[in-house]
C-alpha positions as CSV (number, residue, x, y, z in Angstrom):
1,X,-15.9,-10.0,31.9
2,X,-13.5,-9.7,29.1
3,X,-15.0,-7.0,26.4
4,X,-13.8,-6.5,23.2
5,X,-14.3,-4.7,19.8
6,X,-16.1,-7.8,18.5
7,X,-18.7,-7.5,21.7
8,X,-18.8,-3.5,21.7
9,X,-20.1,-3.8,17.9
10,X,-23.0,-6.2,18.1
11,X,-23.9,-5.1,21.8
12,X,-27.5,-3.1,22.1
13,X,-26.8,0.5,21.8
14,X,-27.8,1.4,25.8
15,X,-25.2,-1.4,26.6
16,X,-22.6,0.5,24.4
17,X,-23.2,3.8,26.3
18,X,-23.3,2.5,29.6
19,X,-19.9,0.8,28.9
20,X,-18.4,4.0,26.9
21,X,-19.8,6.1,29.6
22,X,-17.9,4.3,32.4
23,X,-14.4,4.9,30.8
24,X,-12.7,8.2,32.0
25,X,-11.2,10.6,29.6
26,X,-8.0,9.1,29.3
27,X,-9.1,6.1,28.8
28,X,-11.6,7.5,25.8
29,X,-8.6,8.9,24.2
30,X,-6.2,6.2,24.3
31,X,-8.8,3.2,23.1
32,X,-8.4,4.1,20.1
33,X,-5.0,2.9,20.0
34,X,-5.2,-0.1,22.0
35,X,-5.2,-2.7,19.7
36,X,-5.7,-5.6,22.2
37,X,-9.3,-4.0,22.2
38,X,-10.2,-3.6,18.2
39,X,-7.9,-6.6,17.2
40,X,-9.2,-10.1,15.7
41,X,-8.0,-13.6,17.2
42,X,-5.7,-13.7,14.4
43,X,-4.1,-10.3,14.5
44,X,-2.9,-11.1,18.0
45,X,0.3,-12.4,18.6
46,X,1.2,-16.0,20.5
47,X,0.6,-16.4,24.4
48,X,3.6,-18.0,26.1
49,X,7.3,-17.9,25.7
50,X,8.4,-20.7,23.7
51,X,8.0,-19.3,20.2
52,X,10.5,-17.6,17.9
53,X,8.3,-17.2,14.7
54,X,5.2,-16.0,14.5
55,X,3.8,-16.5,10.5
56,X,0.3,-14.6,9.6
57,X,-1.2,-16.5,6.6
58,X,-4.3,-14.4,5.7
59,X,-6.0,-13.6,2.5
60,X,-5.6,-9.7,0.7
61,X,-7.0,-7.6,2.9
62,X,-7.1,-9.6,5.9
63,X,-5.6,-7.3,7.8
64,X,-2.1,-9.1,7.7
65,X,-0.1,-5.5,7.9
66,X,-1.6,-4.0,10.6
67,X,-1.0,-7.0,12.8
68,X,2.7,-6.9,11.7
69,X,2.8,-3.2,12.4
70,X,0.8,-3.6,15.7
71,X,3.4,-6.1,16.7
72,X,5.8,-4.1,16.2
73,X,4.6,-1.5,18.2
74,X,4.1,-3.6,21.3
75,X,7.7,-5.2,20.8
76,X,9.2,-1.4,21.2
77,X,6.6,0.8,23.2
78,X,7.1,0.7,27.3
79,X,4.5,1.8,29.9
80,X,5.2,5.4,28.8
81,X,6.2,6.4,25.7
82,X,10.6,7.4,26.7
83,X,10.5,3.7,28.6
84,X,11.6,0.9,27.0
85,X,10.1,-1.7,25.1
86,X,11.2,-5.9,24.7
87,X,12.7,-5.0,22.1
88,X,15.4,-1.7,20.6
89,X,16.8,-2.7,17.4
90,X,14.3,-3.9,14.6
91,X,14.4,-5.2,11.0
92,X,11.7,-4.5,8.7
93,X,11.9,-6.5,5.6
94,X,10.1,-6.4,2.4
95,X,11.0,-7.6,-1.3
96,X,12.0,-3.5,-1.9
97,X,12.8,-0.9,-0.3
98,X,9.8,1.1,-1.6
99,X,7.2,-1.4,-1.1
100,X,8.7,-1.0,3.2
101,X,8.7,2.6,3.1
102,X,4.9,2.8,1.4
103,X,3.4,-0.1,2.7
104,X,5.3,-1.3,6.2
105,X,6.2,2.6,7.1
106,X,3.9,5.0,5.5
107,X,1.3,2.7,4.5
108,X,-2.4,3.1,5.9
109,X,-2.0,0.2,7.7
110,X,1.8,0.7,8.4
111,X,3.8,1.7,11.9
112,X,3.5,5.0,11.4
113,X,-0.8,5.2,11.2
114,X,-0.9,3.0,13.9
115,X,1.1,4.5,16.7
116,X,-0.1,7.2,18.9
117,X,1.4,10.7,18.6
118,X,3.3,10.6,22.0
119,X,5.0,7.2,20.6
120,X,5.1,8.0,17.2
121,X,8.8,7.4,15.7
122,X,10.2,9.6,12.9
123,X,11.2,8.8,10.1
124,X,15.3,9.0,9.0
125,X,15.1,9.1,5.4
126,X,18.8,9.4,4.7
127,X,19.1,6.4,7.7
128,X,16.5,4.6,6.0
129,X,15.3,3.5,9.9
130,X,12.8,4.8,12.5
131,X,13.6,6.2,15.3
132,X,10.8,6.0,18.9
133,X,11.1,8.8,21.4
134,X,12.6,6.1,23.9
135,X,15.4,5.1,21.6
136,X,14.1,2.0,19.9
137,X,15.1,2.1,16.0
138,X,13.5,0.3,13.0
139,X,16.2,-0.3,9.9
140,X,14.7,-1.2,6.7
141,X,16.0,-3.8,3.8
142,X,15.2,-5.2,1.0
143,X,14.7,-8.7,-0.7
144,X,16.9,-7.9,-3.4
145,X,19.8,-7.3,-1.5
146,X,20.3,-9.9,1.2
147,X,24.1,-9.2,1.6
148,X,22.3,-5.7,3.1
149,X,21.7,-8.1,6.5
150,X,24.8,-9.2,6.7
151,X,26.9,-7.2,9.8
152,X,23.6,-5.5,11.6
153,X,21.9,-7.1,14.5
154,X,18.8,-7.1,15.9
155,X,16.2,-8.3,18.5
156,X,13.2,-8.4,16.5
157,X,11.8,-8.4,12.8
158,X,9.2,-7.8,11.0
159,X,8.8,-10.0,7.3
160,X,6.8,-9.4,5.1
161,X,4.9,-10.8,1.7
162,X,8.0,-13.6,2.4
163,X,6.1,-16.0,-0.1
164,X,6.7,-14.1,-3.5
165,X,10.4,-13.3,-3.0
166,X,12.6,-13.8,-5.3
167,X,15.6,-14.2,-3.1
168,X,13.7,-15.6,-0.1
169,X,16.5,-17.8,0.9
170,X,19.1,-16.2,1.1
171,X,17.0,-13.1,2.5
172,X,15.9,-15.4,5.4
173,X,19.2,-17.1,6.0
174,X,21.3,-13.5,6.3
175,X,18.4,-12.1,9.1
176,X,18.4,-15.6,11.1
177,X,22.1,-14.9,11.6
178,X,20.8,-11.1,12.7
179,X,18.6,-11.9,15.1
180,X,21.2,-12.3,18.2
181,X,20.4,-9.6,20.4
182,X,18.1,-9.8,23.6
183,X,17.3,-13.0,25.7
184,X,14.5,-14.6,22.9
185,X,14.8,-12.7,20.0
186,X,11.4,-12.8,17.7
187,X,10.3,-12.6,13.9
188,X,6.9,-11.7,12.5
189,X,6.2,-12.8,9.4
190,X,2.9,-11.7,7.1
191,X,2.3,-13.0,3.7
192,X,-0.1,-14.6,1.3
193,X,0.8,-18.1,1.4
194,X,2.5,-19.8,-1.6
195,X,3.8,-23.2,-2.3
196,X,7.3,-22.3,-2.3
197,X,10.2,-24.2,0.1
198,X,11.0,-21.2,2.7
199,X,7.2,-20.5,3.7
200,X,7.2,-24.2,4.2
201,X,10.5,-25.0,6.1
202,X,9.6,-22.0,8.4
203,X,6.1,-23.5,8.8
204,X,7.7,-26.9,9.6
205,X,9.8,-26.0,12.5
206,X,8.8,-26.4,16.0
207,X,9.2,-22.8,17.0
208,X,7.3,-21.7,14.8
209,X,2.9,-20.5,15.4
210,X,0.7,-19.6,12.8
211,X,-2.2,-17.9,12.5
212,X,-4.4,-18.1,9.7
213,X,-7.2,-16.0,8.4
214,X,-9.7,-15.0,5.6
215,X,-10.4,-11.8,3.5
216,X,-13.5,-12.0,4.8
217,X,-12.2,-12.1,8.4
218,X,-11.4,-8.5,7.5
219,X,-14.7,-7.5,6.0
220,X,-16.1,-4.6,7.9
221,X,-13.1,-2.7,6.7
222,X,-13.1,-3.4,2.7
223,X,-15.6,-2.4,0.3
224,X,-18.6,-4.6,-0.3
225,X,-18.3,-4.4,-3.8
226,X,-14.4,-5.5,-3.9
227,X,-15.9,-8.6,-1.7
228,X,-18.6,-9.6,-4.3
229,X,-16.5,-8.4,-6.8
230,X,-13.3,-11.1,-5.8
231,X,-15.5,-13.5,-4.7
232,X,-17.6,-13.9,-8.0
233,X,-14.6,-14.0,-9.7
234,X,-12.4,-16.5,-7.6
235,X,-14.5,-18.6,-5.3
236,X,-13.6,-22.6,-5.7
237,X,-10.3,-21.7,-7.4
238,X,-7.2,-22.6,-6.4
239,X,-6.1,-18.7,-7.0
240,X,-9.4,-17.9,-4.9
241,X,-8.4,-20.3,-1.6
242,X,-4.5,-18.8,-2.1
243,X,-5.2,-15.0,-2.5
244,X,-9.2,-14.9,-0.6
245,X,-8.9,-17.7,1.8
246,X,-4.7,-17.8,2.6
247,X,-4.6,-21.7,2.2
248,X,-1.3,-22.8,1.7
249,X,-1.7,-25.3,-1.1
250,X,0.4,-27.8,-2.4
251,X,0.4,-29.1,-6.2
252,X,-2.0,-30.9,-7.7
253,X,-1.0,-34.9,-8.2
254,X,0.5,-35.3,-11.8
255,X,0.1,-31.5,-12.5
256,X,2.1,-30.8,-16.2
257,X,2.3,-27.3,-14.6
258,X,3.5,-25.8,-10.5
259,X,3.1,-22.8,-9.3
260,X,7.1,-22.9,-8.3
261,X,7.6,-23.6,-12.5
262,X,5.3,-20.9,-13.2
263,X,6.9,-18.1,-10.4
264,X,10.0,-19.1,-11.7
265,X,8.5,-18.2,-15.7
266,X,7.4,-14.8,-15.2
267,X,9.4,-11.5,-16.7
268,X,8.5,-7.8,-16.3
269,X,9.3,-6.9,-20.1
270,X,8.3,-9.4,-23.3
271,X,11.4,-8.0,-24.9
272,X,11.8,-8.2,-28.8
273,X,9.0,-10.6,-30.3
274,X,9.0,-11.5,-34.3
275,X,5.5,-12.6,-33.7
276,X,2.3,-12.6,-32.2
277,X,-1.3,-14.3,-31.9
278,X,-4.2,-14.5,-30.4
279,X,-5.9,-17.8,-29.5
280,X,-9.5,-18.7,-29.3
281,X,-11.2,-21.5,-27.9
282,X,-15.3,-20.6,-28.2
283,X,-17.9,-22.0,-26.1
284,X,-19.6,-24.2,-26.9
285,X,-23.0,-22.3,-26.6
286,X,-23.1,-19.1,-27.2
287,X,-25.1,-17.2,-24.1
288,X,-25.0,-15.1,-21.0
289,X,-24.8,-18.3,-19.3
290,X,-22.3,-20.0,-21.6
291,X,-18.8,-21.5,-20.1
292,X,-15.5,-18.9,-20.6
293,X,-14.3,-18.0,-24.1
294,X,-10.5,-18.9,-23.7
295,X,-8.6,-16.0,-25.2
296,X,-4.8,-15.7,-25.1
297,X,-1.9,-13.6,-26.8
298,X,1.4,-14.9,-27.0
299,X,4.0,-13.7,-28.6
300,X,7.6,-15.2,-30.0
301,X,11.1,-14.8,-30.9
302,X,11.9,-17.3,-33.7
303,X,15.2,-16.1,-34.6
304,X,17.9,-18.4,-34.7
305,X,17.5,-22.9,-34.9
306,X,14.4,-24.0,-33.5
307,X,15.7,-25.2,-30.1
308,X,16.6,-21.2,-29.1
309,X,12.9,-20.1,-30.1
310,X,11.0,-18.4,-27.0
311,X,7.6,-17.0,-26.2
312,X,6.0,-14.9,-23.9
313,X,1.9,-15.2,-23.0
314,X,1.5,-11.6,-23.4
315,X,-2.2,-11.5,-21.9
316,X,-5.0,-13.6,-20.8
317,X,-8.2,-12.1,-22.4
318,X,-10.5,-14.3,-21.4
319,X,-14.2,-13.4,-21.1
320,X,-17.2,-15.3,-19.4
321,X,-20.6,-15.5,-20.4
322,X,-19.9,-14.2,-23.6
323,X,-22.5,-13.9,-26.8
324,X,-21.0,-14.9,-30.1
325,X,-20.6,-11.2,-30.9
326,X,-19.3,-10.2,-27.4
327,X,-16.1,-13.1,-27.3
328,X,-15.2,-12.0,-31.3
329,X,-15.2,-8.7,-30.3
330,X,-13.0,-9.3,-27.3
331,X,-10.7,-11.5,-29.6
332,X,-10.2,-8.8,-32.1
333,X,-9.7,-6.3,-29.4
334,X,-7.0,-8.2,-27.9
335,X,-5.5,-8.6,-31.6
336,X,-5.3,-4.6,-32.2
337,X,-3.6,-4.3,-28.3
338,X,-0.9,-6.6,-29.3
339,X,-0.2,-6.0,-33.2
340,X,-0.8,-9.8,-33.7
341,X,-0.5,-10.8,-37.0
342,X,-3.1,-14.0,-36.8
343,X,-6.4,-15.2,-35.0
344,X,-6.5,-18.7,-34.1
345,X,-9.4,-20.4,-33.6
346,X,-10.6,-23.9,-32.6
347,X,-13.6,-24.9,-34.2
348,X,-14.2,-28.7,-32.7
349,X,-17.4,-27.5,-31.5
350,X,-18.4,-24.5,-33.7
351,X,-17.0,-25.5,-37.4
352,X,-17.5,-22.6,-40.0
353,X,-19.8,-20.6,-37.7
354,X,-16.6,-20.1,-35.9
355,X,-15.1,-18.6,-38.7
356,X,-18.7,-16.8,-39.5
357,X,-18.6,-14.9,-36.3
358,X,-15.3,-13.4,-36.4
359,X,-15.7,-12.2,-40.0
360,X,-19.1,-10.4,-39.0
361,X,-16.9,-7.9,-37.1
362,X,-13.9,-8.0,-39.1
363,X,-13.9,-9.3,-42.8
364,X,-10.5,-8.9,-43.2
365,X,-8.8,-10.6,-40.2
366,X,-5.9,-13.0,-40.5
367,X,-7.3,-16.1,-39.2
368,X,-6.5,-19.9,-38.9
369,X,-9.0,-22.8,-37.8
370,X,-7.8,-25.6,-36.2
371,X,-9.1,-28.6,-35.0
372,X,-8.3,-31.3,-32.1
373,X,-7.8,-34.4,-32.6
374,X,-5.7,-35.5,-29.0
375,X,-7.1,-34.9,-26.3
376,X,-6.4,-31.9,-24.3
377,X,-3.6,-33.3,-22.1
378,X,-1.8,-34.8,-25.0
379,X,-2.0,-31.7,-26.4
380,X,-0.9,-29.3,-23.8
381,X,2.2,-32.1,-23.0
382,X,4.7,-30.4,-25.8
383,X,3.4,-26.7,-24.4
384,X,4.1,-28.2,-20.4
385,X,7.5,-29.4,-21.7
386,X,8.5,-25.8,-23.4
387,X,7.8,-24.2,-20.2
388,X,9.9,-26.8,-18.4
389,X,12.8,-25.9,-20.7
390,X,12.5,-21.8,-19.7
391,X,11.5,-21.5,-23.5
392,X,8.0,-19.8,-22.4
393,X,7.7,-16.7,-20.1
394,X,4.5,-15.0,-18.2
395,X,4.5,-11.1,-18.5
396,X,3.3,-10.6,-15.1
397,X,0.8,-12.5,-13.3
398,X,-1.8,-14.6,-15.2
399,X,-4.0,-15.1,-12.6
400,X,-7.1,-17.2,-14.1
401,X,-4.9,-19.0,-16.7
402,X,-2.5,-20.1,-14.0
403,X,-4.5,-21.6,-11.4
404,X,-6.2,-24.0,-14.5
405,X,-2.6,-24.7,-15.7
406,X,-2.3,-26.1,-12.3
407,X,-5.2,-28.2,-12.6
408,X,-3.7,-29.7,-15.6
409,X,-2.7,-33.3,-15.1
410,X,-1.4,-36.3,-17.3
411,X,-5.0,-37.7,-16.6
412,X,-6.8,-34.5,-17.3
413,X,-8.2,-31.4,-15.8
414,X,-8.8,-31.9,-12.1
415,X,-10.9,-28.4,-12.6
416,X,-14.7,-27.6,-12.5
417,X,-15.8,-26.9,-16.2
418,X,-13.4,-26.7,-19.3
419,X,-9.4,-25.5,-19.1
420,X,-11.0,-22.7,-21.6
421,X,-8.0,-21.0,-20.8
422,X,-5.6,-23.8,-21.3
423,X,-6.9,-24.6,-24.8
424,X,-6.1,-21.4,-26.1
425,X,-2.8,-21.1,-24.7
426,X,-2.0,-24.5,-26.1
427,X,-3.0,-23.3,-29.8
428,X,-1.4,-20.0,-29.6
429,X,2.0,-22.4,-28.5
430,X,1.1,-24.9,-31.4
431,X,1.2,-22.1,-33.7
432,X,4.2,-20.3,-33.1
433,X,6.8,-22.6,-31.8
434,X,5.9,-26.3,-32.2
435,X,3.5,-26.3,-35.5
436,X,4.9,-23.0,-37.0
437,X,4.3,-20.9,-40.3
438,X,1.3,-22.7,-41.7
439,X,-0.5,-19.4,-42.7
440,X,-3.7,-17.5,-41.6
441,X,-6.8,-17.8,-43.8
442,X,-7.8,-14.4,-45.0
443,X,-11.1,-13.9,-47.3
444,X,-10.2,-15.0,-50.2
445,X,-6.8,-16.8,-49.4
446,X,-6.8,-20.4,-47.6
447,X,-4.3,-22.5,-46.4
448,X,-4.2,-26.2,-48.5
């Protein structure tokens, strides 16, 4: 009979101790670090010879790392801990050099926490590389540096979180040309899956398994709450079957926005902005049960002709199941975090009592209604078209407003419910770089 951690767990508790009894001290001690034993399906590596690449798709938490760092360990670890392993010489790759060291090194999940202390390698610092008591070494690169891979050689290599590098190409292409040592030389790769063309091509060749698994695969090891938590927040989104599930999705038909356009938008610093608002797009109801109160700043840099104006979305403020009171509040919020200098509102739906709301908390706030009259893909068109140009950048990632960008097609939103988040991104657009300048409505001061 074949036991495993899976049947140890959910076996009565006299059939645990009769098994647990039967084991002799040696074996007691070391079952902790077999990892055959506490492993799920897709933590263990391919049976059979004829792969090169082994790719682990898996949703946060899913346990992706320690299956990379586990593999590791059984590519270099003999019988005993001075004989040798498949494999000596090992490249472990990451977008940085930091995100290695704390997360594929040092991190809870990393090489070091999982390897026993008689096979435990130390760490070179000044080397950058690990070195196991029978010789194997481990040399660490980063993403941002592929020309780093070009000269060593290696047997193995461990990639990982390939799908949000920036220089993924170029990275792969310098360790392909690496891996020459050793009769079959092997790659591990773990990553949240993205719709980008080197996850893809890898995924397409023939020599190439995957293995594919769930954040909730991983559940008896994460916190309840993060579960319900995540789960409340992105099931039956596209970000939720991406980042919870590790689906590998491709665009939707028609979309005005990819994911490639908007990995390719995104910027760590906004830089100098001349301007900035916050856009509204209310519910239409106005209860704990009400659809999502779009709220987005944006910011822009209208120096110069027209055609060299920019923006950045600044922040995705969105709230859900907000009172009238509760959304105004968070809109005004957002408006003191950011300086902006206007609130704009759609009022399609709400008309003055829009306006009404927002002035109960603050009488004095630069505000401007506006009202549709296209529909929402003819209106988010000249916004799809900016981004298209490099003329609108994402500080950081915007999760929720993202994945409904995504859903936005020529023909309308392929979504559940209402692009909330879209609408307000589209105004806050409107208003600063294709409709600009035509003045907030204060108190006692309107716009004709």
């Amino acid at each position: 009979m074949k036991f495993g951690a899976g049947w140890l767990a959910s076996a009565p508790q006299l059939a645990q101790e009769v098994f647990l009894n039967e084991l002799s001290e040696g074996a007691l001690l070391a079952l902790p670090w077999l990892f055959e034993f506490w492993a799920f399906p897709h933590q263990l590596p391919p049976e059979g010879e004829d792969w090169r690449t082994w790719v682990i798709m898996g949703g946060r938490g899913a346990g992706k790392t320690r299956a990379g760092a586990e593999w590791v360990r059984s590519e270099v670890e003999g019988a005993k801990p001075l004989d040798a392993g498949r494999s000596r010489r090992v490249a472990l790759v990451g977008e940085t050099i930091d995100q290695v060291r704390e997360v594929m090194v040092f991190g809870e999940s990393g090489i070091l926490a999982c390897s026993p202390p008689d096979r435990r390698p130390e760490w070179q610092a000044t080397r950058k590389r690990l070195l196991w008591p029978n010789g194997a070494t481990a040399q660490i690169f980063s993403a941002h540096d592929p020309e780093s891979l070009r000269g060593p050689q290696f047997d193995a290599a461990w990639v990982d979180e390939l799908a949000k590098w920036k220089r993924a190409e170029e990275t792969w292409d310098m360790l392909q040309f690496g891996l020459r040592l050793g009769d079959v030389p092997r790659q591990c790769v773990t990553t949240t899956p993205r719709n980008v063309p080197i996850l893809k091509g890898i995924l397409s060749n023939s020599t190439t398994v995957v293995t594919q698994a769930p954040t909730e695969a991983n559940r008896a090891y994460l916190a309840e709450s993060f579960l319900e938590e995540v789960r409340n927040r992105y099931a039956g989104t596209r970000l939720g079957r991406q980042e919870l599930d590790g689906e590998l999705l491709e665009d939707t038909q028609g979309a005005l926005w990819t994911l490639g356009l908007l990995d390719q938008a995104r910027v760590e610093e906004a830089g100098t902005l001349g301007r900035v608002v916050v856009a509204v797009d209310p519910p239409v109801t106005g209860h704990k049960g009400s659809d999502e109160c779009g709220i987005v700043v944006v910011g822009a840099n209208t120096k110069g002709a027209p055609k060299d104006w920019h923006a950045v979305v600044l922040e995705d403020a969105t709230v859900s199941g907000a009172t009238p009171d509760e959304w105004a509040r968070a809109a005004l919020a957002a408006m003191e975090r950011h300086e902006a200098d206007c609130l704009v509102a759609e009022v399609n739906q709400g008309g003055d009592l829009v306006e009404s709301v927002i002035r109960q908390v603050d009488a004095l706030v630069p505000y401007k209604a506006v009202r549709a009259s296209k529909g929402k893909s003819a209106r988010a068109e000249p916004v799809a078209a900016l981004y298209a140009q490099g003329r609108i950048k994402h500080l950081g990632a915007l999760n929720g407003l993202e994945d409904q960008m995504c859903r936005m097609t020529q023909q309308g939103y392929e979504g559940k419910g209402s692009p909330d988040r879209v609408d307000a991104l589209v105004w806050a657009v409107t208003e600063l770089l294709i409709q600009p300048n035509r003045g907030a409505q204060h108190p006692r001061v309107r716009s004709l």
